[in-house]
C-alpha positions as CSV (number, residue, x, y, z in Angstrom):
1,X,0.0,0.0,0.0
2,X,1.0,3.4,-0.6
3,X,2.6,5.6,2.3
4,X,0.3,8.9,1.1
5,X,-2.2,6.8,1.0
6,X,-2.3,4.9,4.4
7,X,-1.4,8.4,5.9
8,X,-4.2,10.2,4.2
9,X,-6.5,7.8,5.1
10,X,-5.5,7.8,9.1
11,X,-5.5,10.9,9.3
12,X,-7.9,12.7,7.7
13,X,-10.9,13.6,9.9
14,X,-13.1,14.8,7.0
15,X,-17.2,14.0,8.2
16,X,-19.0,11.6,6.6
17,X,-15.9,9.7,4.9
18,X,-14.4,6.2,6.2
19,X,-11.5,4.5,4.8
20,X,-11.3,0.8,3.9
21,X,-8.3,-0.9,3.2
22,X,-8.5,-4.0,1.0
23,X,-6.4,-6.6,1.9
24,X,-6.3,-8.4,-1.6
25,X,-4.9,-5.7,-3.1
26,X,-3.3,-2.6,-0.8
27,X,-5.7,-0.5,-2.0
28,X,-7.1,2.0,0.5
29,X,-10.4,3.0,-0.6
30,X,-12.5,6.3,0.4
31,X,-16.5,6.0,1.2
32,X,-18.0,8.9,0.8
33,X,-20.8,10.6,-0.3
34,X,-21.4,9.7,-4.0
35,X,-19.5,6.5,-3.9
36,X,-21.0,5.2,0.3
37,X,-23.5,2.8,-0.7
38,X,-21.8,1.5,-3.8
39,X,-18.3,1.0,-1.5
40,X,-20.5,0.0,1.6
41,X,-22.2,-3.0,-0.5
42,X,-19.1,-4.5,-1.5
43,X,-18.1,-4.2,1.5
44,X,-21.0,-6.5,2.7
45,X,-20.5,-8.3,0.2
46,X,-16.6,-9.5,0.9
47,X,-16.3,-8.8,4.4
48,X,-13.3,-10.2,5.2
49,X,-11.6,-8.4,2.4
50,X,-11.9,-5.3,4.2
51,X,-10.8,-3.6,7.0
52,X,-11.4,-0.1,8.0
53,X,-9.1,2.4,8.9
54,X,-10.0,4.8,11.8
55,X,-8.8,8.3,11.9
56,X,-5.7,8.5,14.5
57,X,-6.2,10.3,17.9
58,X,-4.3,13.6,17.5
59,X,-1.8,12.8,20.2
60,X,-0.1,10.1,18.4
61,X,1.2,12.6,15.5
62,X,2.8,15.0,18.3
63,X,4.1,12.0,19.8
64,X,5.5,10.8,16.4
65,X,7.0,14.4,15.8
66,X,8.4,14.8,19.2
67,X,10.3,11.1,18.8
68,X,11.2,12.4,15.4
69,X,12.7,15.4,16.6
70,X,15.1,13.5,18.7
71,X,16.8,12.0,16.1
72,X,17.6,14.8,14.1
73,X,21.4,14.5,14.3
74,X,21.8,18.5,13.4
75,X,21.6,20.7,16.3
76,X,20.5,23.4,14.9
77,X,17.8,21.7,12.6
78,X,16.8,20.2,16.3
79,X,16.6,23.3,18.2
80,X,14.2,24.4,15.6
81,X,12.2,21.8,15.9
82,X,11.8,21.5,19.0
83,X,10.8,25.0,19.2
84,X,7.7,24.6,16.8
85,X,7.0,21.9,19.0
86,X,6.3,24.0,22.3
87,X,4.7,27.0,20.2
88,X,1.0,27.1,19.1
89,X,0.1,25.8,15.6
90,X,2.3,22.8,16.1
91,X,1.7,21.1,13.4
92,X,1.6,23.9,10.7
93,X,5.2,25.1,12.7
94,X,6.9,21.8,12.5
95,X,6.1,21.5,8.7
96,X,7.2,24.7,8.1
97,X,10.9,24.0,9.5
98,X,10.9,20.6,7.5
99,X,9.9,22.8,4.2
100,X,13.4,23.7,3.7
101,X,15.2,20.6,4.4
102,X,13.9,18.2,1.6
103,X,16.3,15.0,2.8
104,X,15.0,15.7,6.7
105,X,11.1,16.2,5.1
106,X,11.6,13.0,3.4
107,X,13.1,11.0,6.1
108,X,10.0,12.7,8.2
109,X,7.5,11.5,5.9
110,X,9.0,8.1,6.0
111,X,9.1,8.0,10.0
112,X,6.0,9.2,10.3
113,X,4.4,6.4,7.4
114,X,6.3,4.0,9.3
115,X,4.6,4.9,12.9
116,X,1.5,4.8,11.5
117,X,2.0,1.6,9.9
118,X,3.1,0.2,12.8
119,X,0.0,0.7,15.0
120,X,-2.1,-0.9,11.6
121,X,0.7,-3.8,11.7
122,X,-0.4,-4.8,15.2
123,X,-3.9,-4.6,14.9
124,X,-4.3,-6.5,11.3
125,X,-1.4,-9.2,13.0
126,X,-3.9,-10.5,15.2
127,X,-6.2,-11.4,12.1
128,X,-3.4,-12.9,10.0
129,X,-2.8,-10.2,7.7
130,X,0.2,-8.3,6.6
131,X,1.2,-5.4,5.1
132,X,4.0,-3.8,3.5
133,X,4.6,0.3,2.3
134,X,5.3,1.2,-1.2
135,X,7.6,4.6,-0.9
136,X,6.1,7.2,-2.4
137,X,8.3,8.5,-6.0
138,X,8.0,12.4,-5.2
């Protein structure tokens, strides 16, 4: 499955749209308005092809930046960092510092795919499935 993708889907807290992962294929796969019922009956349809993918609590992506932040070798880069982390607008502030370091944003974007990942790993181990991430090419 694709790292955009499985972050995109866990993350985003638009109303009225629920993410499915199929486990035939790595596809994850929006329902949502136009598309709900037609998504919803093949998911009644095949089950235990499908699992859905709740949104994250909000926590665990400070938590993922504040781990992140520690192993940022560069002191400087670091300091930054961990200066967006204790100001308002976290998020937007910690992305803003990453903007203009395309091989930290990367590694980032990777980390943070990974910890998500992770916490799906566990949860689809205990019904025999696995799953692997397909890096994103941009």
């Amino acid at each position: 499955m694709s790292t955009r993708d499985l972050l995109f889907a866990m993350e985003n807290r638009v109303p009225g749209t629920t993410h499915y992962l199929n486990t035939e294929t790595g596809e994850v796969v929006p329902a949502f308005g136009f598309n709900r019922d037609q998504i919803l009956a093949e998911i009644r349809q095949f089950p235990k092809r499908y699992v859905r993918l709740p949104p994250l609590a909000g926590r665990s992506g400070y938590d993922a930046m504040v781990e992140f932040t520690s192993t940022v070798s560069r002191p400087e880069l670091r300091t930054q960092l961990e200066a967006a982390l204790n100001e308002p607008g976290v998020y937007r502030r910690f992305r803003a510092v990453l903007k203009d370091e395309p091989r930290e944003n990367a590694r980032w974007q990777q980390f943070r795919g990974e910890k998500v990942a992770g916490r799906l790993r566990k949860r689809l181990e205990a019904e025999g499935i696995a799953i692997e991430l397909i890096p994103d090419n941009d």
